[in-house]
C-alpha positions as CSV (number, residue, x, y, z in Angstrom):
1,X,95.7,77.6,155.1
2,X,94.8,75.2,152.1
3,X,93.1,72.3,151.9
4,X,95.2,69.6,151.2
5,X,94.0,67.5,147.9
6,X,97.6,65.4,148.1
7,X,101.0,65.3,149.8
8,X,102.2,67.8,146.7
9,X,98.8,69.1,145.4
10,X,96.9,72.3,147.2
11,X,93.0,73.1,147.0
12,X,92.5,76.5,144.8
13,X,90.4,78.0,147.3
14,X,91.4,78.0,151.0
15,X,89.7,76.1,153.6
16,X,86.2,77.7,155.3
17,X,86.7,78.0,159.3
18,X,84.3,75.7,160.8
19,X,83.2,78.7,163.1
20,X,82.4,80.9,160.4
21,X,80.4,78.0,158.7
22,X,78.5,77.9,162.5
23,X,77.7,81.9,162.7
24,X,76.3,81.5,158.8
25,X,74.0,79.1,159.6
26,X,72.7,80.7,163.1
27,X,72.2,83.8,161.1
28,X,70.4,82.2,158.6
29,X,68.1,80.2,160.5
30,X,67.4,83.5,162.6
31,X,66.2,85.3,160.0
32,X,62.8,83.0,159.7
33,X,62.0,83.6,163.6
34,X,62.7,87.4,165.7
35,X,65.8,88.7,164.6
36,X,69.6,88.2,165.9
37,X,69.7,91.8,164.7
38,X,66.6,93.8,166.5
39,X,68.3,96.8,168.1
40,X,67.8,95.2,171.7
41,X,69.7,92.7,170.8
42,X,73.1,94.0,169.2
43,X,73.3,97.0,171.7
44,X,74.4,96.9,175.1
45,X,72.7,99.1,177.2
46,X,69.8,101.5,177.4
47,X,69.0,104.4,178.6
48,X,66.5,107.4,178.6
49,X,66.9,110.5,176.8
50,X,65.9,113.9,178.4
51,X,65.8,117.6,177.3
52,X,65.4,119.6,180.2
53,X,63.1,117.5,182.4
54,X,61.1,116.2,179.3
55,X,62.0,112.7,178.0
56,X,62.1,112.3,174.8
57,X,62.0,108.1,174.4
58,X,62.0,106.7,177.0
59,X,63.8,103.5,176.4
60,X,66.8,104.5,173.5
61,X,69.8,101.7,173.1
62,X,73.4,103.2,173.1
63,X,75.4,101.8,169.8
64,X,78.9,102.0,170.8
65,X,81.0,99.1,169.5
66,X,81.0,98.3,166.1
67,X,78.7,96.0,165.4
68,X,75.9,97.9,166.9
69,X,76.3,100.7,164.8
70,X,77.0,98.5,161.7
71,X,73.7,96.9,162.2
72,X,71.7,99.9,163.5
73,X,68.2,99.6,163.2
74,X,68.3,97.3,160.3
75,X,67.1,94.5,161.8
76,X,64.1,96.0,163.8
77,X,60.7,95.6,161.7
78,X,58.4,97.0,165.3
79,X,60.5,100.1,167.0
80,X,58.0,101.8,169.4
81,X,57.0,104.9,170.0
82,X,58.8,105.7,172.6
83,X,62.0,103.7,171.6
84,X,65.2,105.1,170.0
85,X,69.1,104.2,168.6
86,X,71.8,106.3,170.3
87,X,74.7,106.5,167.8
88,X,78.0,107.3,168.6
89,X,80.2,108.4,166.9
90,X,78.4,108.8,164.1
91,X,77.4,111.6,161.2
92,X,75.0,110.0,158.4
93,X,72.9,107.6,158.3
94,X,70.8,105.8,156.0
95,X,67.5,103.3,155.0
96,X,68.4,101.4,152.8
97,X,66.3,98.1,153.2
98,X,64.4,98.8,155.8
99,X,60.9,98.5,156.6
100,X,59.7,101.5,158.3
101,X,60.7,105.5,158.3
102,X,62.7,106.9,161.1
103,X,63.4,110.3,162.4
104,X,66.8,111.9,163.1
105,X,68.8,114.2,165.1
106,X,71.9,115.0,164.8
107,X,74.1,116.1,167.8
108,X,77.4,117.2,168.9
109,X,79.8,116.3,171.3
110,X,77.7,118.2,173.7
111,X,74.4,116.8,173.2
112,X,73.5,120.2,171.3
113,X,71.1,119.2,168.5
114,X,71.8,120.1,165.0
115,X,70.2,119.4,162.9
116,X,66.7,116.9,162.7
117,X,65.0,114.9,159.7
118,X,61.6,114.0,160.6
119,X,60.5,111.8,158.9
120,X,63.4,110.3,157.1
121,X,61.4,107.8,154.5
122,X,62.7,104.5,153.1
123,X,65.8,104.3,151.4
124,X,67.5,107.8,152.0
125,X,69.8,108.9,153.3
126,X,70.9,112.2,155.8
127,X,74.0,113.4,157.5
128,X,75.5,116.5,158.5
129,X,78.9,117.4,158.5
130,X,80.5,117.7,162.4
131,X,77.6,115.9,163.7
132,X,79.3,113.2,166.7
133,X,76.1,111.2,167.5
134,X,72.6,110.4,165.7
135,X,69.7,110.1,167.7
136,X,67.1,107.7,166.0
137,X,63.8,106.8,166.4
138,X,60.4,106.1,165.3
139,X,59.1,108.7,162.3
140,X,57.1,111.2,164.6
141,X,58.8,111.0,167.9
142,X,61.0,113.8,167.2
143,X,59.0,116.8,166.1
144,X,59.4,118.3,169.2
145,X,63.2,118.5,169.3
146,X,64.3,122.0,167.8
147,X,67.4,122.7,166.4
148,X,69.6,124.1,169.9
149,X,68.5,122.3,172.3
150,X,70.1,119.7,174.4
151,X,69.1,116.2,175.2
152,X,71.4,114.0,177.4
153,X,71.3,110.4,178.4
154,X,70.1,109.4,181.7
155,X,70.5,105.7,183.0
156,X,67.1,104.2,182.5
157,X,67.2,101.9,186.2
């Protein structure tokens, strides 16, 4: 669609959806205030993840749709100790513009862990090559995950 200068003249560009022009301006304005984009926000769910009986973070979102894992943490300034991003599928990840350093494990399909980057500083980048999900979370909450082990997901109610 084109806007429509006259009955036989077009616009050169095409006409901005009034719904797009909306979602800018939320996004915008959210960015002043808590973010749109904090992890609890874009992701669904959350659970707990355990190796053995151990937890490992206690609270840990699940990115599953597309948007989640798009967004990741990117919009999280304050992750706790204890929090985390479940990934899935995923195989590298990055920092690029964010505030903080994370930590990362690599698992797959299984929940077998691969392969983990403790601490992964500010704008870098890891991934490892049949990897299915990425475990994220604060810089220092995985040094006790060894490469082998197992962690699963267990409904946090």
């Amino acid at each position: 669609m084109y806007q429509r200068v006259s009955d036989t003249h077009f616009a050169a560009r095409p006409a901005t959806p009034a719904r797009l022009v909306r979602r800018v301006a939320t996004i915008a304005g959210s960015i002043r205030g808590v973010s749109r984009f904090r992890v609890d926000h874009t992701c669904s769910r959350c659970v707990s993840v355990m190796r053995g009986d151990d937890v490992v973070l206690a609270r840990c979102h699940v990115a599953d749709g597309w948007f989640s894992r798009l967004v990741g943490l990117l919009g999280t300034a304050d992750l706790a100790t204890d929090e985390g991003l479940w990934i899935a599928p995923c195989a590298s990840v990055h920092t690029w513009g964010m505030r903080i350093a994370i930590a990362c494990a690599f698992l797959d399909a299984q929940g077998r862990v691969l392969r983990v980057v403790d601490p992964l500083p500010r704008w870098r980048a890891a991934s490892f090559r049949g990897a299915a999900v990425v475990l994220e979370a604060h810089a220092g909450a995985l040094r006790t995950v060894r490469v082998g082990e197992v962690l699963r997901q267990v409904s946090a109610d």
